[in-house]
N, CA, C and O atoms as a CHARMM CRD file, in Angstrom:
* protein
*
  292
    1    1 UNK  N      3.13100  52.57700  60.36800 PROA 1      0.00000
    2    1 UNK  CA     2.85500  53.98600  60.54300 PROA 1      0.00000
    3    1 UNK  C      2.82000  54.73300  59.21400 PROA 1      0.00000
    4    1 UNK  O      2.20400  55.79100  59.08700 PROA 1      0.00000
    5    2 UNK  N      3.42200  54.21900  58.34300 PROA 2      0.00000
    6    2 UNK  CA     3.31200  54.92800  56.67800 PROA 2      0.00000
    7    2 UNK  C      2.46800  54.55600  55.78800 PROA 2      0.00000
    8    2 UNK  O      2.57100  54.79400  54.58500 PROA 2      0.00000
    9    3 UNK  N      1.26100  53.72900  56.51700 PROA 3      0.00000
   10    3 UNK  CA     0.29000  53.15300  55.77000 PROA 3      0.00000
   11    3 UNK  C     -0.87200  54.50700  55.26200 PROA 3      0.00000
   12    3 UNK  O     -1.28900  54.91500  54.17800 PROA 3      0.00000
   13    4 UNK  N     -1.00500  54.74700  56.17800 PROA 4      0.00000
   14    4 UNK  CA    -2.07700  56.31300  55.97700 PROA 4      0.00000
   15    4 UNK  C     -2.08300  57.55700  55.15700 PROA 4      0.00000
   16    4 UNK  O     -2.81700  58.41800  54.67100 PROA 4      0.00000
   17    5 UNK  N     -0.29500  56.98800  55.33400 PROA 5      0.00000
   18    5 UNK  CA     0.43500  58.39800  54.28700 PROA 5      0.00000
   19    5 UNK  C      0.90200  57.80800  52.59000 PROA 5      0.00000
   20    5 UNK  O      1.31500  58.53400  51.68600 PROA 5      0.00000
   21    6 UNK  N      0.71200  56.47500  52.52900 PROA 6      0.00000
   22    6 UNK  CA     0.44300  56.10600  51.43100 PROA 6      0.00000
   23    6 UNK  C     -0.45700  55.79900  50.66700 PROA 6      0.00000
   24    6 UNK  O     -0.25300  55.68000  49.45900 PROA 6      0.00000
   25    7 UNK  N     -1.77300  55.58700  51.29300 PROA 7      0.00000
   26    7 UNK  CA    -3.07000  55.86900  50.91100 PROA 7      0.00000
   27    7 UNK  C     -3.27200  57.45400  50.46900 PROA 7      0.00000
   28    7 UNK  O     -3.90900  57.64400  49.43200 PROA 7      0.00000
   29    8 UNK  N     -2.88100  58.34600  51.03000 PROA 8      0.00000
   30    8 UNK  CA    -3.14600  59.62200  50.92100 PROA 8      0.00000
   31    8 UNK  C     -2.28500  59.79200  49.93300 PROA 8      0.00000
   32    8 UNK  O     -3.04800  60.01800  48.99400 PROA 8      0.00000
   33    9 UNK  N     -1.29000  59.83300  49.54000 PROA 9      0.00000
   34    9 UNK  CA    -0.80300  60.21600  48.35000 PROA 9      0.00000
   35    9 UNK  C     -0.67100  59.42400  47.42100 PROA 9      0.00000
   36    9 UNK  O      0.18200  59.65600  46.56400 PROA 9      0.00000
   37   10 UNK  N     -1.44200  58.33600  47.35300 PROA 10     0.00000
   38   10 UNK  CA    -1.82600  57.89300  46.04800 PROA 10     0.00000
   39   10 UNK  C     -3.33100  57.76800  45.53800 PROA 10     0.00000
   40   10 UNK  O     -3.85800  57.04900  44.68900 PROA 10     0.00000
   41   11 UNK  N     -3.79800  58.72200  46.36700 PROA 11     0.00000
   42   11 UNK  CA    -5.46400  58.98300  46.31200 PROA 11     0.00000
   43   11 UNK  C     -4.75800  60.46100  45.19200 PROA 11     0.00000
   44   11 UNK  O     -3.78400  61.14800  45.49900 PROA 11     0.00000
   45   12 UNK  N     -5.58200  60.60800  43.93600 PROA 12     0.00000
   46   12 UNK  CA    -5.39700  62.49800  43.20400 PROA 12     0.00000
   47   12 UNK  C     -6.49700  62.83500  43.75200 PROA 12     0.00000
   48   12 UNK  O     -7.31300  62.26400  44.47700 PROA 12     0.00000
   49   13 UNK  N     -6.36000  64.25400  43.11700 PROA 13     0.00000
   50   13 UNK  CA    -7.44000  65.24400  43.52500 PROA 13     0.00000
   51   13 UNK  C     -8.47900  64.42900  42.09100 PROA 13     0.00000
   52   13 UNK  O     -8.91600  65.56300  41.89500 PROA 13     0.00000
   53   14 UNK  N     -8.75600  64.09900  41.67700 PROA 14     0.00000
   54   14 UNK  CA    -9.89100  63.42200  40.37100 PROA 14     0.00000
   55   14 UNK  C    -10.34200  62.69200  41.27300 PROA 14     0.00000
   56   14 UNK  O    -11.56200  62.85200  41.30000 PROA 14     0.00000
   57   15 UNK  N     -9.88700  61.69300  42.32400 PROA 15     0.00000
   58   15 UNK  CA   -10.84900  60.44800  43.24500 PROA 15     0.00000
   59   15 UNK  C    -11.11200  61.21000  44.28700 PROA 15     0.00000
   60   15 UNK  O    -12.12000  60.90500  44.92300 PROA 15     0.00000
   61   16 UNK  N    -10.36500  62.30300  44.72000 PROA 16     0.00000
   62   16 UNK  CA   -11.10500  62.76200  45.79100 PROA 16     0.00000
   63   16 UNK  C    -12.60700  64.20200  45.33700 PROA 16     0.00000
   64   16 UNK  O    -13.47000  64.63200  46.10200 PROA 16     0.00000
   65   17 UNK  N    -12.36800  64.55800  43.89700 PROA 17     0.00000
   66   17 UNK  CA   -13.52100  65.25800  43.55800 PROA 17     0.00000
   67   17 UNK  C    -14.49600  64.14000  43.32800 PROA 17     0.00000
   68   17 UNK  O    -15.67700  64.39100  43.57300 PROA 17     0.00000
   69   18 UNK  N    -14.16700  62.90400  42.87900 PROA 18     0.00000
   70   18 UNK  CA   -15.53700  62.32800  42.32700 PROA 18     0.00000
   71   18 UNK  C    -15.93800  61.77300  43.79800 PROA 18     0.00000
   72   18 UNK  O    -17.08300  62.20500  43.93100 PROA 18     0.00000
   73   19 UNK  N    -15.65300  61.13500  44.83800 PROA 19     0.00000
   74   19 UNK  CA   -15.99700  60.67200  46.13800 PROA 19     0.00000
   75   19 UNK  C    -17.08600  61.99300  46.61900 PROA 19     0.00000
   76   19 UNK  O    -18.20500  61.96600  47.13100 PROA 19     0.00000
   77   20 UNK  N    -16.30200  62.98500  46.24900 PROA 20     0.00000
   78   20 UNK  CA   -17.25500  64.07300  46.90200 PROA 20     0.00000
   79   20 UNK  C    -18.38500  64.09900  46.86300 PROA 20     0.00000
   80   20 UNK  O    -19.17700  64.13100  47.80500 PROA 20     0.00000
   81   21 UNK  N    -18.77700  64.07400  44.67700 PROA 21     0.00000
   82   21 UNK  CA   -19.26700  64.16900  43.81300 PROA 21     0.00000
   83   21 UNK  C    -20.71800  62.78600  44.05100 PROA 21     0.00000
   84   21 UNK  O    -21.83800  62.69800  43.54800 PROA 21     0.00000
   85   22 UNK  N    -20.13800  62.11600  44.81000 PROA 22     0.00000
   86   22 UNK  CA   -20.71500  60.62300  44.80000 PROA 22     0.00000
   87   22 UNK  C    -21.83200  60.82200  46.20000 PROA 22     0.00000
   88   22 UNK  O    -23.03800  60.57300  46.18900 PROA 22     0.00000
   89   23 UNK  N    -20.97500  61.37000  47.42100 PROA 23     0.00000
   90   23 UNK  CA   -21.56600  62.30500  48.85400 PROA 23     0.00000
   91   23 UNK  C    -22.87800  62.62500  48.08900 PROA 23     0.00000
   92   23 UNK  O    -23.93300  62.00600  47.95500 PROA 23     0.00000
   93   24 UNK  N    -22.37800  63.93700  47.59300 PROA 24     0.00000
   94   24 UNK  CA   -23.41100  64.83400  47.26500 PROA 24     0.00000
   95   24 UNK  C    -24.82800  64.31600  46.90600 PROA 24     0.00000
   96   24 UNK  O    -25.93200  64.49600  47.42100 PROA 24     0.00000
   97   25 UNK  N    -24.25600  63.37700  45.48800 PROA 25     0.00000
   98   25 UNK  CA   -25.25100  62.90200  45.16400 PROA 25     0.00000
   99   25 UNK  C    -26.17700  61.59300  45.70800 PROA 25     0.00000
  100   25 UNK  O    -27.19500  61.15200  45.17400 PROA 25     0.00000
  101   26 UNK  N    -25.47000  61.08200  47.00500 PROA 26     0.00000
  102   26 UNK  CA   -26.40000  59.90100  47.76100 PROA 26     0.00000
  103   26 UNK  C    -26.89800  61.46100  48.88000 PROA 26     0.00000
  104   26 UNK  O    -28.10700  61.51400  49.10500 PROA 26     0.00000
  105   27 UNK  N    -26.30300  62.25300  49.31600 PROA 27     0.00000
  106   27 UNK  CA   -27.61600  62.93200  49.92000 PROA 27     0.00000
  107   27 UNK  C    -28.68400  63.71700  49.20300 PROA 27     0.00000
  108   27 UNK  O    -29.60000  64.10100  49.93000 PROA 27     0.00000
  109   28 UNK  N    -28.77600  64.12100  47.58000 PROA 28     0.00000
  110   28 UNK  CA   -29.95400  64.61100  46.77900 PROA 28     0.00000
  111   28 UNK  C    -30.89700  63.86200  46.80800 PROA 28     0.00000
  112   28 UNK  O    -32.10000  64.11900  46.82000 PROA 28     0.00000
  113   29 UNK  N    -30.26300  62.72300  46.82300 PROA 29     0.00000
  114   29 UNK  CA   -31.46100  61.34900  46.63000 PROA 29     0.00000
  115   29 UNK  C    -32.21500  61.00600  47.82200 PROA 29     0.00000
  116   29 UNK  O    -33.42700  60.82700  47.94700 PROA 29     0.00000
  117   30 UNK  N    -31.13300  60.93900  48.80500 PROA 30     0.00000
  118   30 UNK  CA   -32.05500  61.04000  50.54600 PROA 30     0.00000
  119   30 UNK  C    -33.14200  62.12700  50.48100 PROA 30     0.00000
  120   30 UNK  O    -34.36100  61.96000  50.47800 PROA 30     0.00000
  121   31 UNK  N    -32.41600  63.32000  50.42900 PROA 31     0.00000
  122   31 UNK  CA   -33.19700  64.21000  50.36200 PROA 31     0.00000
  123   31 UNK  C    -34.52200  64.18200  49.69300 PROA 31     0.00000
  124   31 UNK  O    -35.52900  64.69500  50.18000 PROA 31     0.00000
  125   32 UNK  N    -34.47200  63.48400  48.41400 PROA 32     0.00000
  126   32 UNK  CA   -35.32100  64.10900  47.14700 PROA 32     0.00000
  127   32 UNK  C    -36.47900  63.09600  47.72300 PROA 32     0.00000
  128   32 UNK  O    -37.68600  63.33600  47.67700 PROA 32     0.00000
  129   33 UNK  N    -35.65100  61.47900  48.47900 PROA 33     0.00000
  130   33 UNK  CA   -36.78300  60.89600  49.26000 PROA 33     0.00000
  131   33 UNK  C    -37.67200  61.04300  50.20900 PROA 33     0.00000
  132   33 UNK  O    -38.74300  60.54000  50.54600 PROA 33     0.00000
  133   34 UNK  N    -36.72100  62.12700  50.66500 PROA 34     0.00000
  134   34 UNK  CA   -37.48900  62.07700  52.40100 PROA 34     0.00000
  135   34 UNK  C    -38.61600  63.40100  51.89400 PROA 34     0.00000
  136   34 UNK  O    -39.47300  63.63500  52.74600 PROA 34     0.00000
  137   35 UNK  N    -38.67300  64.03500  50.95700 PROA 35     0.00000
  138   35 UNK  CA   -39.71900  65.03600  50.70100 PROA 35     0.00000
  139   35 UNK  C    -40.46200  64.82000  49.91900 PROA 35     0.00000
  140   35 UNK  O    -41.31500  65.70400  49.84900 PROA 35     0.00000
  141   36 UNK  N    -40.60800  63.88300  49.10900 PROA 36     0.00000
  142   36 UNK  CA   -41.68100  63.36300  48.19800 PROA 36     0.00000
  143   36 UNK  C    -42.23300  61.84400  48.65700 PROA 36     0.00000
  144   36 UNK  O    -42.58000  60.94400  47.89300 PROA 36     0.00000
  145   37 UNK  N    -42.21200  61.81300  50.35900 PROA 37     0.00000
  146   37 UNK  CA   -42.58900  60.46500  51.08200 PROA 37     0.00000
  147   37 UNK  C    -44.12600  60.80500  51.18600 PROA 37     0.00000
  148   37 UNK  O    -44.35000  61.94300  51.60100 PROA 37     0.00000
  149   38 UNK  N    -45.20000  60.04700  50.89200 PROA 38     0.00000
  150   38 UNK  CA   -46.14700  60.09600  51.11700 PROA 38     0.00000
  151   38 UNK  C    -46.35300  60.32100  53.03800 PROA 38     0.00000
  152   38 UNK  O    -47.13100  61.02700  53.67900 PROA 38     0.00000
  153   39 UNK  N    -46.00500  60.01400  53.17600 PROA 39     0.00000
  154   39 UNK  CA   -46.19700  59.50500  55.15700 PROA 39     0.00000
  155   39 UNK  C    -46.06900  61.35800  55.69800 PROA 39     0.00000
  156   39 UNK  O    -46.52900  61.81000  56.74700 PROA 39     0.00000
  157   40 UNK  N    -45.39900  62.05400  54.74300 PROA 40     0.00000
  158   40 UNK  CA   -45.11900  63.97300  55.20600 PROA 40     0.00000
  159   40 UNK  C    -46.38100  64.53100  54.62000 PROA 40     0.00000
  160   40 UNK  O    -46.98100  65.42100  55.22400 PROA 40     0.00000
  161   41 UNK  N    -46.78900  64.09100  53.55200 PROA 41     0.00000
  162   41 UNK  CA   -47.85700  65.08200  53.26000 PROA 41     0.00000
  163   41 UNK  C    -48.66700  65.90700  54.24500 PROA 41     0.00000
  164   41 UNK  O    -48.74100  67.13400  54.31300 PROA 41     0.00000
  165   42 UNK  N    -49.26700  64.97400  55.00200 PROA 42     0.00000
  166   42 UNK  CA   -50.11600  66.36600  56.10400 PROA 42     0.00000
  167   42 UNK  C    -49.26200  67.24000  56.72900 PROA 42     0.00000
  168   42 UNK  O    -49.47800  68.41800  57.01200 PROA 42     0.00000
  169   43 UNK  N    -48.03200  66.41900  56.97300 PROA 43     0.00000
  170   43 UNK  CA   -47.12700  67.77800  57.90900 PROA 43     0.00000
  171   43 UNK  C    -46.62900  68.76200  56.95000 PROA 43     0.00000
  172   43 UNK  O    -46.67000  69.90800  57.39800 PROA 43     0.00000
  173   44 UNK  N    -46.11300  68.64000  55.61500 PROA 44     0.00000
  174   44 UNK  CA   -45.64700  69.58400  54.29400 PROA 44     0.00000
  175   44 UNK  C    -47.39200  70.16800  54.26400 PROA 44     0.00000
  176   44 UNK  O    -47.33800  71.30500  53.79300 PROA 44     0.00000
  177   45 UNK  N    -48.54600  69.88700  54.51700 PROA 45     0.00000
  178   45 UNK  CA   -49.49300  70.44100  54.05100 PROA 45     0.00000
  179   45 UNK  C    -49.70100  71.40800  54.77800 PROA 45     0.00000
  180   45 UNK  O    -49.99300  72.53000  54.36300 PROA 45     0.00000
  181   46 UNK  N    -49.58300  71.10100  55.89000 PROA 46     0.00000
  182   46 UNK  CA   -49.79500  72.12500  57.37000 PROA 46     0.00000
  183   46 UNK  C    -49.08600  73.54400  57.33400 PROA 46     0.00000
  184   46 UNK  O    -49.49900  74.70000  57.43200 PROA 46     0.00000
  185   47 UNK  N    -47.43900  72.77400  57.09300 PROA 47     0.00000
  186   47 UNK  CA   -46.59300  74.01100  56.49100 PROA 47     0.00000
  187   47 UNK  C    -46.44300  74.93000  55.35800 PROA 47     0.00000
  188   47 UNK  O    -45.81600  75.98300  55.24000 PROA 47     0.00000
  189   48 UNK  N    -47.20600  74.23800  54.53000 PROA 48     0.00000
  190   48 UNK  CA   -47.39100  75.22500  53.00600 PROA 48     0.00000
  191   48 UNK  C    -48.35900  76.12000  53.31000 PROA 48     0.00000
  192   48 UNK  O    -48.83200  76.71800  52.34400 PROA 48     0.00000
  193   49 UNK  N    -48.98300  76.50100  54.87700 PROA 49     0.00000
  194   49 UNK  CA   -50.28900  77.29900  55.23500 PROA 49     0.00000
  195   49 UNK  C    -49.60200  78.22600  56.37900 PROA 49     0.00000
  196   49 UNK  O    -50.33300  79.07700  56.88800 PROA 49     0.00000
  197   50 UNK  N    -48.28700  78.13400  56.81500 PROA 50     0.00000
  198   50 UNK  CA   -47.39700  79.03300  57.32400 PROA 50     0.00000
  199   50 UNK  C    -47.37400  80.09000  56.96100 PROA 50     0.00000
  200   50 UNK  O    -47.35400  80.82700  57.94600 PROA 50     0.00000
  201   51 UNK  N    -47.36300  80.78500  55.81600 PROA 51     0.00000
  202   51 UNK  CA   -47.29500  82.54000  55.88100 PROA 51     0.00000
  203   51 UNK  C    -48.14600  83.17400  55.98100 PROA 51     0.00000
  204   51 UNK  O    -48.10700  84.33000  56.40200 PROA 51     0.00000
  205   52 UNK  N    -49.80800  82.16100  55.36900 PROA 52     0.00000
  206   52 UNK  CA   -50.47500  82.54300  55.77900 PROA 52     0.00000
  207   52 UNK  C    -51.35200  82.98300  56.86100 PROA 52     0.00000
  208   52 UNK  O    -52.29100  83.72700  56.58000 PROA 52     0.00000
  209   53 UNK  N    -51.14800  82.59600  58.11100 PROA 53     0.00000
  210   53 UNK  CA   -51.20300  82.10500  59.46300 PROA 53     0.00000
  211   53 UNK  C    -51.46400  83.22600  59.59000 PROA 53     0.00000
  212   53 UNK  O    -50.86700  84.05500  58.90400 PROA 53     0.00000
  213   54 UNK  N    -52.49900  83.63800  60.56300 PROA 54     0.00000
  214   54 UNK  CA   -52.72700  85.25700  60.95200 PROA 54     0.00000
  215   54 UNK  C    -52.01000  84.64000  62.90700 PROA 54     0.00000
  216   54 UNK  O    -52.06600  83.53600  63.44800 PROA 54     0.00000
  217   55 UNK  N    -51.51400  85.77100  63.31800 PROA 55     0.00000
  218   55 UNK  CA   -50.89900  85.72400  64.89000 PROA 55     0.00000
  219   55 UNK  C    -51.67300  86.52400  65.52400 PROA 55     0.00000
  220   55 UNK  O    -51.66500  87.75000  65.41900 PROA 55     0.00000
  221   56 UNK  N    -52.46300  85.79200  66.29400 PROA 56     0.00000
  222   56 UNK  CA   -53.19600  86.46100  67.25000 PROA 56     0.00000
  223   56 UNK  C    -52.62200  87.88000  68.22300 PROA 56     0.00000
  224   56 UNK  O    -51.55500  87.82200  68.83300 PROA 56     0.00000
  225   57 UNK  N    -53.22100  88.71100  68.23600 PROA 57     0.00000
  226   57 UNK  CA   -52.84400  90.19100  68.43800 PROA 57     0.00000
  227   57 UNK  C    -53.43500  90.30000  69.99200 PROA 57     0.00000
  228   57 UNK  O    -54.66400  90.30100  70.07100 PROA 57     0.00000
  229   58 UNK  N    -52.64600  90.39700  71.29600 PROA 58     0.00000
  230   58 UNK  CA   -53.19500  90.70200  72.66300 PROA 58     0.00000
  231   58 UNK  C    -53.40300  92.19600  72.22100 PROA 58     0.00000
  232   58 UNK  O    -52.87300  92.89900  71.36000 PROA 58     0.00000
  233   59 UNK  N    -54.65300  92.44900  73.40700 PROA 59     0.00000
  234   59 UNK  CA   -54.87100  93.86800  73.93800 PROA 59     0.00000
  235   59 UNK  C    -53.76500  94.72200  74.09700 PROA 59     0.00000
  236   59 UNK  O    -53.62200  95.85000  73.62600 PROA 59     0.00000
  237   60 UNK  N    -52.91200  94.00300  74.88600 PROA 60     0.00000
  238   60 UNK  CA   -51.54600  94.59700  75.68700 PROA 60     0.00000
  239   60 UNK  C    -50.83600  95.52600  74.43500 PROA 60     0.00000
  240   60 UNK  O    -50.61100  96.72600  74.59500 PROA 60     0.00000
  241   61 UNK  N    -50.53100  94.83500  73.22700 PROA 61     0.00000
  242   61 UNK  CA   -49.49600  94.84100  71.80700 PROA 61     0.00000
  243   61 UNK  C    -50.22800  95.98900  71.67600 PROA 61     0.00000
  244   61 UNK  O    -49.56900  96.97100  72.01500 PROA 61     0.00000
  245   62 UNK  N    -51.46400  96.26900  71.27300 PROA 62     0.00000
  246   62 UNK  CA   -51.90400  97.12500  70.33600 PROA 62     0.00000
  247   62 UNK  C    -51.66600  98.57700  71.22100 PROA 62     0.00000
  248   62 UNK  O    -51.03900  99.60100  70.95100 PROA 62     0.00000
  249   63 UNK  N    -52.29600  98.25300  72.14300 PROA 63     0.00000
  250   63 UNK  CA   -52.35100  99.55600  73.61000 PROA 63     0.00000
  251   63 UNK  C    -50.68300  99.53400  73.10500 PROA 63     0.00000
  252   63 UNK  O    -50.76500 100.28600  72.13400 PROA 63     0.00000
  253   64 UNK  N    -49.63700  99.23900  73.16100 PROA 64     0.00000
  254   64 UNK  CA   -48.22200  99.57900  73.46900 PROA 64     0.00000
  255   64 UNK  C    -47.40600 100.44000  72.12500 PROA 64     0.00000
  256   64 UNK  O    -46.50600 101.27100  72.01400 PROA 64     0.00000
  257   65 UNK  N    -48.55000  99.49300  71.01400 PROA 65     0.00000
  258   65 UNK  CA   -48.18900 100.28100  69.89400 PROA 65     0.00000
  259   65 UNK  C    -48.71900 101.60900  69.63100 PROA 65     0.00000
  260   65 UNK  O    -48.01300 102.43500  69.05300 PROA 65     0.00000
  261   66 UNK  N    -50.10200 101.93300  70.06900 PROA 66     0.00000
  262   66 UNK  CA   -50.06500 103.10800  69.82900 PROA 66     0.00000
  263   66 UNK  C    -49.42700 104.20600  70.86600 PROA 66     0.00000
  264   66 UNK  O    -49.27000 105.35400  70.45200 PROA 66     0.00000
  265   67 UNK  N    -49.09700 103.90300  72.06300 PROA 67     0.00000
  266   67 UNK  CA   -48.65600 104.72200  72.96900 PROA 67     0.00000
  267   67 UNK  C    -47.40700 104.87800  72.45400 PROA 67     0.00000
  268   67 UNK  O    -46.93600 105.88400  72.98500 PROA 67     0.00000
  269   68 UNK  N    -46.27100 104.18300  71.34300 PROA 68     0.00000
  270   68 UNK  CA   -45.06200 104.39300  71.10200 PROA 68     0.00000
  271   68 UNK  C    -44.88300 105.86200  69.86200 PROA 68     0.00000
  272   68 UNK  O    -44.14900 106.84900  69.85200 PROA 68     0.00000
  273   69 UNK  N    -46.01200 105.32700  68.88600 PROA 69     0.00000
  274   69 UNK  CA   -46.22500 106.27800  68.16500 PROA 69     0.00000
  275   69 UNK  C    -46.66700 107.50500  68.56500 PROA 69     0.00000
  276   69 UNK  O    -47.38600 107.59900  69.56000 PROA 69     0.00000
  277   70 UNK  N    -46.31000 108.54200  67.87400 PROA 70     0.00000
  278   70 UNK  CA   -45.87600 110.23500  68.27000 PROA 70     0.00000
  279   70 UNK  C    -47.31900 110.46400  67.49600 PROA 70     0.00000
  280   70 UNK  O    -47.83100 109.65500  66.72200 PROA 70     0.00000
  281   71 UNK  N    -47.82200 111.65800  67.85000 PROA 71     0.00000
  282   71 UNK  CA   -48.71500 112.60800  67.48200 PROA 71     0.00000
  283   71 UNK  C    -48.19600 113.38700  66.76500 PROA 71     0.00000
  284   71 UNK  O    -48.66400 113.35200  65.62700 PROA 71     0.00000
  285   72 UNK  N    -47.32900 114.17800  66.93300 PROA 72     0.00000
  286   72 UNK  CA   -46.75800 114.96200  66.53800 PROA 72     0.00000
  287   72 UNK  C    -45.87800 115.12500  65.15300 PROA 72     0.00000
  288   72 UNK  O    -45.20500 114.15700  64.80100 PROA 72     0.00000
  289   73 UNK  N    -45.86900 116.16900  64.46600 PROA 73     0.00000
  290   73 UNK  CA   -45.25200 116.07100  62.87500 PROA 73     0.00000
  291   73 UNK  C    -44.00500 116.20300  63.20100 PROA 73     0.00000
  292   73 UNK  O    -43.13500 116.19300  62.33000 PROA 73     0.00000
């Protein structure tokens, strides 16, 4: 039962920053893979055309918008 608690306090805070340190840096690398994968390009291409995207406007929207707006000063 004191096995867990002797691992833990003979782990410092230096092995437990660099373990972190080690995390971090195997997920930059996942990361840095999974977005410079050839196999995403059309889908990253599709999405780099997102803001530009015009949203189709119903009849209904426009009629509602101007009935909200006032005439009046």
């Amino acid at each position: 039962m004191s096995m867990p608690f002797e691992i833990v306090s003979e782990m410092s805070s230096g092995m437990i920053r660099g373990l972190g340190t080690v995390v971090v840096f195997v997920a930059f690398v996942g990361l840095t893979l999974w977005v410079f994968n050839s196999k995403r390009n059309p889908e990253f291409a599709e999405a780099r055309l997102l803001p530009f995207a015009d949203e189709p406007q119903s009849e209904n929207s426009t009629q509602q918008e101007s009935a909200a707006r006032s005439t009046r000063p």
